[in-house]
C-alpha positions in Angstrom: -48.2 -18.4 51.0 -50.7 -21.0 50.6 -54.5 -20.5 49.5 -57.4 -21.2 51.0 -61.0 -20.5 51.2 -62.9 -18.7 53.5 -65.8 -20.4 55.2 -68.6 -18.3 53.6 -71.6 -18.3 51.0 -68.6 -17.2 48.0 -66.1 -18.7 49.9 -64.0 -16.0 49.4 -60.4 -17.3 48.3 -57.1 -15.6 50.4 -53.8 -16.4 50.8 -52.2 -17.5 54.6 -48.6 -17.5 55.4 -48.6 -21.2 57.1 -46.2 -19.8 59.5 -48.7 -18.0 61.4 -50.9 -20.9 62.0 -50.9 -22.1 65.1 -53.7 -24.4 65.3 -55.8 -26.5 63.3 -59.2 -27.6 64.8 -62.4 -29.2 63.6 -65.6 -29.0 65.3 -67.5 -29.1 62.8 -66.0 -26.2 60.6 -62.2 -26.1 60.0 -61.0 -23.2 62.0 -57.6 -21.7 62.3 -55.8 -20.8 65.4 -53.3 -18.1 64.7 -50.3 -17.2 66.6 -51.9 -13.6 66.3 -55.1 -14.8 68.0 -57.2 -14.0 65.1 -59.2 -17.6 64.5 -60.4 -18.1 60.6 -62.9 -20.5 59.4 -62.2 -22.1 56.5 -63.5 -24.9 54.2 -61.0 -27.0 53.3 -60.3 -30.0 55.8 -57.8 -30.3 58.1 -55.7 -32.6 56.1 -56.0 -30.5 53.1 -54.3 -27.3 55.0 -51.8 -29.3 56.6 -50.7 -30.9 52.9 -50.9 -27.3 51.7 -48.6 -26.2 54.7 -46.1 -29.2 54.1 -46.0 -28.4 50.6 -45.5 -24.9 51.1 -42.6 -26.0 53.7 -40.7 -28.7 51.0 -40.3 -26.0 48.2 -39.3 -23.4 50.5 -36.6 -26.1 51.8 -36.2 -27.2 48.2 -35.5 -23.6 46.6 -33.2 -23.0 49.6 -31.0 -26.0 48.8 -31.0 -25.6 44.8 -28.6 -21.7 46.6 -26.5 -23.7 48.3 -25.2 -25.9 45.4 -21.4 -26.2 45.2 
């Protein structure tokens, strides 16, 4: 899961399994496609959820390969 902030007066914080996300648009906002059809504003750029998405991505690939070990 990665965590990111709605697009709000508090900016509420939640957490987003990257694998839902479709899409990534900005127009002004940073909004969310997901492959639900839900769309979510949020206020972190669109390079900042993509690097949160690849991150999330490597050390799910990286825990995977530390079980495979010989």
């Amino acid at each position: 899961m990665i965590r990111l902030h709605k697009l709000s007066h508090d900016r509420e914080p939640f957490h987003l399994n990257p694998d839902l996300i479709a899409t990534v648009d900005a127009h002004p906002d940073t909004m969310l496609h997901l492959t639900t059809g839900a769309r979510i504003a949020v206020a972190e750029t669109v390079d900042e959820v993509v690097a949160k998405a690849h991150d999330w991505r490597v050390q799910i690939a990286a825990g995977a390969l530390r079980l495979v070990k010989p």
